[in-house]
Structure formats: structure tokens, C-alpha cells
C-alpha positions, 0 to 999 in steps of 0.5 A: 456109137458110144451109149454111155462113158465114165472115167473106167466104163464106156458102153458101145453099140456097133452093127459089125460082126459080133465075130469081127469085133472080137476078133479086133478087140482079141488083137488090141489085148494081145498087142499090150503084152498083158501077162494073163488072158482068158477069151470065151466066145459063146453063141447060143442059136445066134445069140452071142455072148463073148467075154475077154479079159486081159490082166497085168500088175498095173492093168486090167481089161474087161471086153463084154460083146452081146448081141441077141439073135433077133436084134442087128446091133452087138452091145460092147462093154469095155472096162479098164481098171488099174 
């Protein structure tokens, strides 16, 4: 479910896996051949927060994922800038 949507930013919502969203979001970033990543994956007592970051000269991709403990739904930050 997309939350909200401007020309850099879109916030989504999913009931997926927290692990399985990463886990794709981790493969989109590594199959554009930026030249720097950095993944962090933190769960604290069920909650989630994972951040992943993909960089090139003309690129960059920021992917927040949150989910808390007590809720079903994992928030999904997405921002491209250039």
C-alpha cells in the first residue's frame, strides 16, 4: 500500500516479513551496481529497524523498513536522490 508519494520519497506500508522485504530491497540495490552500500538490519525485542543505503556518482538510495513489535504492518521508507 503506498501511504504517501512525492517526485523523491514514497512511504509504503506491507504485511510481509520485515526480513523478506529487506531481503529483496538488499537485491534491487545490489543489482544496480552502485558503487557504495552499507546495510544495517537491527531488531530490538521484535522490533525492526533496517536501513540500506546504496550510492553512485549519479545516484543515491536510501531504504528505511520499521516495524514495531505489537503492530502486523512494516512501514517502508524509500528515497532516491540524484
Amino acid at each position: 500500500i503506498i501511504l504517501n508519494q512525492s517526485w523523491s520519497e514514497v512511504a509504503l506500508q506491507s504485511t510481509d516479513d520485515p526480513t523478506k522485504i529487506t531481503n529483496w530491497y538488499k537485491e534491487k540495490i545490489n543489482s544496480m551496481g552502485l558503487n557504495a552500500k552499507s546495510f544495517v538490519q537491527t531488531n530490538t525485542n521484535g522490533n525492526v529497524l533496517n536501513k540500506l543505503v546504496g550510492v553512485s556518482r549519479s545516484m543515491q538510495i536510501k531504504v528505511t523498513i520499521l516495524k514495531k513489535s505489537k503492530e502486523s504492518k512494516v512501514e517502508i521508507k524509500l528515497e532516491v536522490t540524484s
